[in-house]
C-alpha positions as CSV (number, residue, x, y, z in Angstrom):
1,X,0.0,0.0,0.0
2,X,2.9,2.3,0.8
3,X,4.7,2.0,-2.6
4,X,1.3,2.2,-4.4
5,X,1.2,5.5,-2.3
6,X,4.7,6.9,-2.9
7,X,3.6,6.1,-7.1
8,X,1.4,8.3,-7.0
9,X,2.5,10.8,-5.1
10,X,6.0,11.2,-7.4
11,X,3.5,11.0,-10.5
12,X,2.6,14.8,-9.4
13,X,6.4,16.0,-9.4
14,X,7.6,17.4,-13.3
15,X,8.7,14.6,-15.3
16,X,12.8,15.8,-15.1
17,X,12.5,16.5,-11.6
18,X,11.4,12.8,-11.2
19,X,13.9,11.3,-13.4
20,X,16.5,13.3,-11.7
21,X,15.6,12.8,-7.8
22,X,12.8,10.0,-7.9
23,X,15.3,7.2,-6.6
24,X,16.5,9.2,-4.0
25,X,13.1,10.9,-2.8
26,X,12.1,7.0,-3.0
27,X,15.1,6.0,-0.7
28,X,14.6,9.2,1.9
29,X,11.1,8.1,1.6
30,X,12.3,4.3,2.8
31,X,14.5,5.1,5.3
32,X,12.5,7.8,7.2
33,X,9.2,5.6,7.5
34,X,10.7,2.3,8.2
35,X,8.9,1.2,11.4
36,X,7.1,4.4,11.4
37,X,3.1,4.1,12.4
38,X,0.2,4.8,9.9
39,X,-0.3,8.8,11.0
40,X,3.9,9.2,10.0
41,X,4.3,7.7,6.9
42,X,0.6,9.3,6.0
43,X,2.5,12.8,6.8
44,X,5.7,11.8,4.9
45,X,3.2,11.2,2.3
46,X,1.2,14.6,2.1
47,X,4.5,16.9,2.6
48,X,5.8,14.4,-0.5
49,X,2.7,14.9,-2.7
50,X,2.9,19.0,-1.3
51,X,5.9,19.3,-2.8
52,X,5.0,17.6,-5.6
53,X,2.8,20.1,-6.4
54,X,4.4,23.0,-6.0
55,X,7.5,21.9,-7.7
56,X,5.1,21.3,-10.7
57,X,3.3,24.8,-10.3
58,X,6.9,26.6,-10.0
59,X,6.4,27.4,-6.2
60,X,10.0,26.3,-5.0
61,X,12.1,27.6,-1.8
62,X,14.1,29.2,-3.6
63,X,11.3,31.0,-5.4
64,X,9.7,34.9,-4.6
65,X,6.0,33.7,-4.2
66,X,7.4,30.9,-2.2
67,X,8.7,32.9,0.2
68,X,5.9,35.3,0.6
69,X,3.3,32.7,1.0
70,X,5.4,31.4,4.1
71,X,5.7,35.0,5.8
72,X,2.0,35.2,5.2
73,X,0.8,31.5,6.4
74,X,0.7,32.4,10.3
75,X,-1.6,35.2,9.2
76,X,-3.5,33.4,6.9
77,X,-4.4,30.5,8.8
78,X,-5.4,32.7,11.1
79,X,-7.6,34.6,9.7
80,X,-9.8,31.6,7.6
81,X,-10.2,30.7,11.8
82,X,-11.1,34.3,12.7
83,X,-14.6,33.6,10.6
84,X,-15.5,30.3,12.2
85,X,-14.4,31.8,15.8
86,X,-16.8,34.6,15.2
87,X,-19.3,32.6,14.0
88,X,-19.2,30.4,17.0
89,X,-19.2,33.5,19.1
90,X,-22.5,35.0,17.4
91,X,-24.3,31.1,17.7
92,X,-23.1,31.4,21.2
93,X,-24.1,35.1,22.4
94,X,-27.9,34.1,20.4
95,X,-27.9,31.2,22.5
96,X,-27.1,32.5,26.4
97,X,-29.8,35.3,25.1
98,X,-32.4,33.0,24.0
99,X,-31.9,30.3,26.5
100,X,-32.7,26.8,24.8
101,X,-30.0,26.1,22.4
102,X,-31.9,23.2,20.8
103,X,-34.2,26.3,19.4
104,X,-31.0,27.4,16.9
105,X,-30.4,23.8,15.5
106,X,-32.8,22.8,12.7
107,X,-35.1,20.1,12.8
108,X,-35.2,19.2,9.2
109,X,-32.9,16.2,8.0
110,X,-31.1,18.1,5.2
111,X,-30.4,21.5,7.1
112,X,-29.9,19.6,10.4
113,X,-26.8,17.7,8.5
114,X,-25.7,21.1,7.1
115,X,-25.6,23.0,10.4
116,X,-23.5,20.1,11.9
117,X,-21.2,19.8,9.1
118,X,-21.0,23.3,9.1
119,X,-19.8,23.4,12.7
120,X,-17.2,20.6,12.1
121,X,-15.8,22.4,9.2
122,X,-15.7,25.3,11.7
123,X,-13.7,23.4,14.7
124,X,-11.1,21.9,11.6
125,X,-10.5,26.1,11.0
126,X,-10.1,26.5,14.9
127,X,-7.9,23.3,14.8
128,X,-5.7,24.2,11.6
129,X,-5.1,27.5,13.3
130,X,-4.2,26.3,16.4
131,X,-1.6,23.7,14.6
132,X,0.3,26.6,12.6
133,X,0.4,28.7,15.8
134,X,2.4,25.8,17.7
135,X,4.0,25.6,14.3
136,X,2.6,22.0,13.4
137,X,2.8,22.8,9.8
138,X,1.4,19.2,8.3
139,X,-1.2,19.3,10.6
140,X,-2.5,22.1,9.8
141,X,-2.1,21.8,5.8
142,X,-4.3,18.6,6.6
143,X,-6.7,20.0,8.4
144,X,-7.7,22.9,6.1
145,X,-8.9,21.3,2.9
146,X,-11.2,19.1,4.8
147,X,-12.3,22.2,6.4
148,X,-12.7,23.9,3.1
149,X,-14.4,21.0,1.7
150,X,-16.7,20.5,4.9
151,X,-17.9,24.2,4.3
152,X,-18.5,24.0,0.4
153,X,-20.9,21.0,1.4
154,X,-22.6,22.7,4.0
155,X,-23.6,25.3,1.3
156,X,-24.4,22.9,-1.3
157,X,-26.7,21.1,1.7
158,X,-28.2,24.5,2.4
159,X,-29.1,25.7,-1.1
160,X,-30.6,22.2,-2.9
161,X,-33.5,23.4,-2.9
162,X,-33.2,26.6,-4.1
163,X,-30.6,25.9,-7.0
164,X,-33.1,22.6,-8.0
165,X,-35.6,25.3,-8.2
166,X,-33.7,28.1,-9.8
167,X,-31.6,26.6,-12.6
168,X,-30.6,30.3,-13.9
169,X,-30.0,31.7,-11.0
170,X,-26.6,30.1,-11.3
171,X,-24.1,33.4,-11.3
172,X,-25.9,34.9,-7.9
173,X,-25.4,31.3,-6.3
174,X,-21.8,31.3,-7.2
175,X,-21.6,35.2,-6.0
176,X,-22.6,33.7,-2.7
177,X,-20.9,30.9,-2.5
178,X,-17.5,32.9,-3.5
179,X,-18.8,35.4,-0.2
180,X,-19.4,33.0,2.2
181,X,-16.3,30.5,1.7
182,X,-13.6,32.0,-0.5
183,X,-11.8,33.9,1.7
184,X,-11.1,30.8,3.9
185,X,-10.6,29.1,0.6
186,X,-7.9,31.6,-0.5
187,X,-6.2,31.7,2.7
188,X,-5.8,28.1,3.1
189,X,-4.4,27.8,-0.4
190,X,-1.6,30.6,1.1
191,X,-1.1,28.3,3.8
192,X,-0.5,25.0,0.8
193,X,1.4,27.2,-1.0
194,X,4.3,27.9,1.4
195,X,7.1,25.0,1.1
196,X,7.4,23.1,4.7
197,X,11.1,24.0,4.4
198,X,10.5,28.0,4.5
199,X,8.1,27.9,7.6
200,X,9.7,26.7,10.6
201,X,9.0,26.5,13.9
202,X,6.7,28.7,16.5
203,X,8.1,32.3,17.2
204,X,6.5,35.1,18.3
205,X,6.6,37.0,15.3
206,X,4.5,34.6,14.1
207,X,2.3,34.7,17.2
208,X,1.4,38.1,16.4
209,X,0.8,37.4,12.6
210,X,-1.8,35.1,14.1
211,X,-3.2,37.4,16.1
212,X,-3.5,39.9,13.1
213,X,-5.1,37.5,11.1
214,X,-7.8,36.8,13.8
215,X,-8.4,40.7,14.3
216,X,-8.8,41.2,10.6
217,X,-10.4,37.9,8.9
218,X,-12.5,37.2,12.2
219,X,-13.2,40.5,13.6
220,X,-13.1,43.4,10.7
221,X,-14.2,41.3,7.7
222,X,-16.6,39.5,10.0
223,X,-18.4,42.4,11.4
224,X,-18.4,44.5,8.5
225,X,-19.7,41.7,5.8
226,X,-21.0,38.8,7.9
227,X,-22.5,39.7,11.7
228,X,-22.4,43.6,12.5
229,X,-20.7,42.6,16.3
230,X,-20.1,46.3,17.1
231,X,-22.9,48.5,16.8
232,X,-20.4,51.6,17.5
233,X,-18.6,50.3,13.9
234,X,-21.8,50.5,12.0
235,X,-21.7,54.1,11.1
236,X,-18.3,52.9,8.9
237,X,-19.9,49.8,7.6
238,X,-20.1,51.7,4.4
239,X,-16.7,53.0,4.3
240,X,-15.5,49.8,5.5
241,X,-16.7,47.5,2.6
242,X,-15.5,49.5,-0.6
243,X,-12.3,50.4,1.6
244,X,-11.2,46.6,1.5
245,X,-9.9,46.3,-2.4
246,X,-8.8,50.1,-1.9
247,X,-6.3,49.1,0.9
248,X,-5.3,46.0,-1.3
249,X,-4.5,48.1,-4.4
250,X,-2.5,50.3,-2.4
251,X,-0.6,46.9,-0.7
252,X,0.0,45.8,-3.9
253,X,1.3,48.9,-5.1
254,X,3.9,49.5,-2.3
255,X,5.1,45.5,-3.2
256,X,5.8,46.3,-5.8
257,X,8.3,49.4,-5.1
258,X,9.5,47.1,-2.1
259,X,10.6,43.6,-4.0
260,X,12.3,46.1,-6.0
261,X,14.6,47.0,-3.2
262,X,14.7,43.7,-1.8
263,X,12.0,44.2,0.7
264,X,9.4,41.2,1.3
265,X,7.2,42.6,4.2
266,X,5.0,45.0,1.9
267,X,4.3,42.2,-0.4
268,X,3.6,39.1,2.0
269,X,1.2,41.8,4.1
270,X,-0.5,42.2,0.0
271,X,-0.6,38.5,-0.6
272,X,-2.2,37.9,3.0
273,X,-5.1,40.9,2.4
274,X,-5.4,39.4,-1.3
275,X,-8.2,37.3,-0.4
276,X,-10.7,40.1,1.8
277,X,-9.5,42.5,-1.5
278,X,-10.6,40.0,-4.0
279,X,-13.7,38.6,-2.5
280,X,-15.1,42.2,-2.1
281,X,-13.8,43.4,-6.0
282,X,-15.8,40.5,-6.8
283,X,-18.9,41.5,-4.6
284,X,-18.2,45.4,-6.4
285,X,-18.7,44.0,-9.7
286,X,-21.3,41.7,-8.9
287,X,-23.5,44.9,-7.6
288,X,-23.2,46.4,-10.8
289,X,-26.1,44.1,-12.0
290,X,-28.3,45.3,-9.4
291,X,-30.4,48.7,-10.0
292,X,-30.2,49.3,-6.3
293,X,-26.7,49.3,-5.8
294,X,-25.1,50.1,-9.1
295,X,-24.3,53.7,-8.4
296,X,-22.2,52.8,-5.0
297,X,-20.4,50.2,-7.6
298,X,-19.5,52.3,-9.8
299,X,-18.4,55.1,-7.2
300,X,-16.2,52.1,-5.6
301,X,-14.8,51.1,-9.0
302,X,-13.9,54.7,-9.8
303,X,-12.1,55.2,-7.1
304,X,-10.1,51.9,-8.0
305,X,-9.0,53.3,-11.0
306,X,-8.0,57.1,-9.4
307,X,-5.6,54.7,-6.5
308,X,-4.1,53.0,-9.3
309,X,-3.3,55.6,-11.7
310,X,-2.0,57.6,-8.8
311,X,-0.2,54.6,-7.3
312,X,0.9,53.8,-10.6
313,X,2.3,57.4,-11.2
314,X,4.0,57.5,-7.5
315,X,5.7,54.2,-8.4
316,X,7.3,55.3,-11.4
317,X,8.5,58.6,-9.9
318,X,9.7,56.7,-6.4
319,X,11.7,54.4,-9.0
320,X,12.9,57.1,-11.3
321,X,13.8,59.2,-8.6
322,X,15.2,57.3,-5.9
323,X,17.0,54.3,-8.4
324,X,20.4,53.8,-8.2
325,X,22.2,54.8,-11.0
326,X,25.7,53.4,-12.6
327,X,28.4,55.8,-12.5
328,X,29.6,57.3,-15.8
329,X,32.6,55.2,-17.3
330,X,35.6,57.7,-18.2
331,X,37.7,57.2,-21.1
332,X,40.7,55.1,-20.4
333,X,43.8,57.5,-20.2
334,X,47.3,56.1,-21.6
335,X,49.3,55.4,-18.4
């Protein structure tokens, strides 16, 4: 079973890299899971076909994007928790106000099996974070596409019905389903994306990275798009929610005048806000459909296009002015 395993986990690595390194990832392979339990070799196996994958999608160590999705794991994993963990704070503030807690689960068959998948797929978040925090790196990459996966059936579970109902209602379904699930989805494909190599064990920088990805996946994305926890913050609510893919342009922008210099910070912080920035773009466009919210998209989308052509401007001054420039050659003089 184990060599049936290990053949299909070299089968994802490029053809050259396999004919170069496959005998001796085969004998590493032999020699670190001899004796080893089922959970050990089945982590040998998973960093194996990990690497696999990225090797084939150009994501090595040595690579930019590589190293940026490891700065940015901590904070991604993180925040794809911070949802779940304020979710589970919500169900559990509705419940101590309400008293009987039976009254929030459904009765129905289907939704009953969605709400309690729905809360697994939650805990797997919780559990995923908890494993990167204490730097369990394969634990965690385990645990979040099941999570993932968990939540896209709970919304499948949830909207049968509907979409059986509604066969053309197809692009306001996948709208929603992008909403409610891809910014977990993005984050955990940060935390894939990273080599095991580049992340390394718990520190407190990355303790704080966590905690930064709980205050602003859990807390700012999920009060201003999901559960309205501060009634203080509701005045910005609509500040907040155009602001999102303003802030990411701006990220992006600065990346890109950092990497220049050598400078990874700017552009991991980018890579980590990329999926709050996306998700809402998407939602911005989405509105533009809509007759009752098509003039606040097109507001947001205007003002896009002003950061970027200003950012765009900035950048090319920053570089043309601040560049380092070759010193002039002089003539060679007979000696």
């Amino acid at each position: 079973m184990n060599d049936r395993a290990l053949r299909g986990a070299l089968r994802l690595y490029p053809a050259k890299y396999r004919r170069e390194w496959g005998e001796e990832i085969t004998a590493v392979f032999a020699g670190i899971t001899a004796g080893a339990g089922g959970w050990a070799v089945a982590r040998e196996l998973f960093d194996l076909a990990g690497h696999g994958v990225r090797a084939r999608l150009g994501l090595r160590s040595g690579g930019t994007f590589a190293r940026l999705a490891a700065m940015a794991a901590p904070f991604a994993a993180a925040a794809a928790a911070g949802i779940s963990l304020m979710d589970l704070y919500m169900l559990a503030r509705d419940w101590l106000r309400h008293g009987d807690a039976a009254l929030w689960v459904p009765s129905a068959p289907p939704f009953c099996y969605a709400y309690w998948i729905g809360r697994g797929s939650e805990a797997l978040y919780l559990a995923m974070a908890g494993a990167a925090v204490f730097g369990r790196w394969t634990l965690a990459r385990l645990l979040g596409p099941v999570a993932v996966l968990l939540a896209v059936v709970t919304w499948l579970v949830d909207n049968f019905d509907y979409l059986s109902h509604h066969h053309t209602a197809w692009i306001r379904s996948l709208v929603e389903l992008t909403f409610q699930i891809g910014p977990q989805a993005l984050w955990v494909l940060i935390l894939l994306a990273a080599p095991r190599d580049l992340l390394g064990p718990a520190t407190w920088r990355r303790g704080l990275a966590a905690v930064a990805g709980v205050l602003v996946g859990g807390v700012l994305w999920g009060h201003t798009f999901m559960f309205g926890l501060f009634r203080s913050l509701s005045m910005l609510d609509g500040v907040l929610s155009p602001a999102f893919p303003v802030y990411e342009l701006v990220l992006l922008l600065v990346a890109v005048v950092g990497l220049r210099r050598g400078r990874y910070a700017p552009a991991a912080a980018a890579l980590a806000g990329a999926p709050i920035g996306l998700v809402s773009l998407v939602l911005t466009v989405h509105a533009l459909w809509s007759p009752y919210s098509r003039d606040g998209a097109v507001a947001q989308l205007g003002v896009l296009l002003a950061v970027a052509v200003v950012g765009a401007i900035t950048a090319v001054v920053v570089e043309s002015r601040w560049a380092p420039t070759a010193p002039r050659r002089r003539p060679p003089t007979a000696g």
